[in-house]
C-alpha positions in Angstrom: 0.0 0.0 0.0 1.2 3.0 -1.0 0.3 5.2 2.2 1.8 2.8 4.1 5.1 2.8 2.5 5.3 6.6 2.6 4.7 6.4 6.3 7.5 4.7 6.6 9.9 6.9 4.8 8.3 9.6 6.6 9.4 7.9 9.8 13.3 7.6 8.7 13.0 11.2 7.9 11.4 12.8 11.1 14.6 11.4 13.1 13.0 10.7 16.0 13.0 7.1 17.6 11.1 5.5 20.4 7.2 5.6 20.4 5.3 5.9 17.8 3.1 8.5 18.8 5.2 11.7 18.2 6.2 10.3 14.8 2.9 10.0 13.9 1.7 13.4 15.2 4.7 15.1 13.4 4.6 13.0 10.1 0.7 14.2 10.5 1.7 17.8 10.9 4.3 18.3 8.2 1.7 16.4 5.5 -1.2 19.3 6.6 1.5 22.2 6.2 2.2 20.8 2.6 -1.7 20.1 2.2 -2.2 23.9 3.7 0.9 24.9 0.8 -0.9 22.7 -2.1 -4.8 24.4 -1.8 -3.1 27.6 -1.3 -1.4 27.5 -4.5 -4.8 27.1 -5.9 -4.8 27.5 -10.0 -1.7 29.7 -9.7 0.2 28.3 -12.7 3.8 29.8 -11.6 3.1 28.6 -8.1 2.0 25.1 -9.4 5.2 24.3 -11.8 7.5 26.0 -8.7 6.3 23.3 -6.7 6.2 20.6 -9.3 10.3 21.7 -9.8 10.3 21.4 -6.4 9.3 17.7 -5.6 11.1 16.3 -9.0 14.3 17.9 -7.4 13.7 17.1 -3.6 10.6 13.9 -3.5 9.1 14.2 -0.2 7.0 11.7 1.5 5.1 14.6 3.5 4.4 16.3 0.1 3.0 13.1 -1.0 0.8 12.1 1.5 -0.5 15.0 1.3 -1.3 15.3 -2.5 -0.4 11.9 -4.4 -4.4 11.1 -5.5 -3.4 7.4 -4.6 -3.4 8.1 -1.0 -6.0 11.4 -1.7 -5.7 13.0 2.1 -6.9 16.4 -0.7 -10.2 14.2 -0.6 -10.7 14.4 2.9 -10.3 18.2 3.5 -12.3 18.8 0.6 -15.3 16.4 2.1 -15.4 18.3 6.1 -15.2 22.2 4.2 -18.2 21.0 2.2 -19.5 19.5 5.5 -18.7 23.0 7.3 -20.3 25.0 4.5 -23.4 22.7 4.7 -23.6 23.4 8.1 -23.7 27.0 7.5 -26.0 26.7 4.9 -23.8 28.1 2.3 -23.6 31.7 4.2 -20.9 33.6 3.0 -17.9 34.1 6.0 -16.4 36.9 6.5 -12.6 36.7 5.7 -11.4 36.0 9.7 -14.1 33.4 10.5 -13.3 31.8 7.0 -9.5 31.5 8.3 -10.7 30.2 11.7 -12.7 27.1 10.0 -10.1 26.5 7.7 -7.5 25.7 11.1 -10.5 24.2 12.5 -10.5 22.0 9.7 -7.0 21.6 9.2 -6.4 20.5 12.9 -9.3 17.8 12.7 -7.4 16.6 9.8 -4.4 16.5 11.8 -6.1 14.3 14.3 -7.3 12.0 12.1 -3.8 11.7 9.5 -2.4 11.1 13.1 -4.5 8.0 14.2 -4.4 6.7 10.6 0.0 6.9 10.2 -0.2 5.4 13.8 -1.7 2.2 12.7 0.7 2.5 9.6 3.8 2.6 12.4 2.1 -0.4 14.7 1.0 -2.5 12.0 5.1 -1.9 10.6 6.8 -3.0 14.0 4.6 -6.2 14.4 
């Protein structure tokens, strides 16, 4: 499984050893920064072929996890903004509140990419 592998080479990258937790938290954290990076780049064509440079010259698990459409973590922000903007009925936010669901979101994420590389790790050292 792809995710899986990239987990692992993640791991071997974050440099630290012992549980598994904090690996998994931080692997988690550095795959929502580059997931924060990718949907802020938007349809910005410079910004898009900068980072595509980018990843052909330095491949990054973190950078993958977050966007390879194998693994498709892009999936699952886009499914809980359309849940938030559901909830909200479609009303328009203003441009603070829209940053404050965006983290809101973001840090769910984080949770959940979290308990998901943790299995990766445990299922990896058994």
């Amino acid at each position: 499984m792809l995710e899986a592998r990239l987990v692992a080479e993640a791991a071997t990258k974050v440099g630290l050893s012992g549980r598994r937790e904090p690996i998994a938290r931080v692997i988690a954290g550095r795959v929502v920064e580059e997931l924060a990076a990718f949907v802020d780049a938007g349809d910005d064509q410079i910004v898009a072929g900068l980072a595509e440079i980018r990843r052909a010259a330095f491949p990054s698990p973190f950078h993958s996890l977050a966007t390879d459409p194998a693994v498709d973590t892009l999936s699952l922000f886009v499914e809980r903004r359309v849940e938030k903007l559901r909830a909200r009925a479609g009303r328009y936010l203003n441009p603070h509140d829209e940053r404050v669901e965006r983290q809101e979101v973001l840090a769910a994420l984080e949770g959940l990419l979290t308990r998901r590389y943790l299995r990766h790790l445990r299922q990896r050292t058994n």
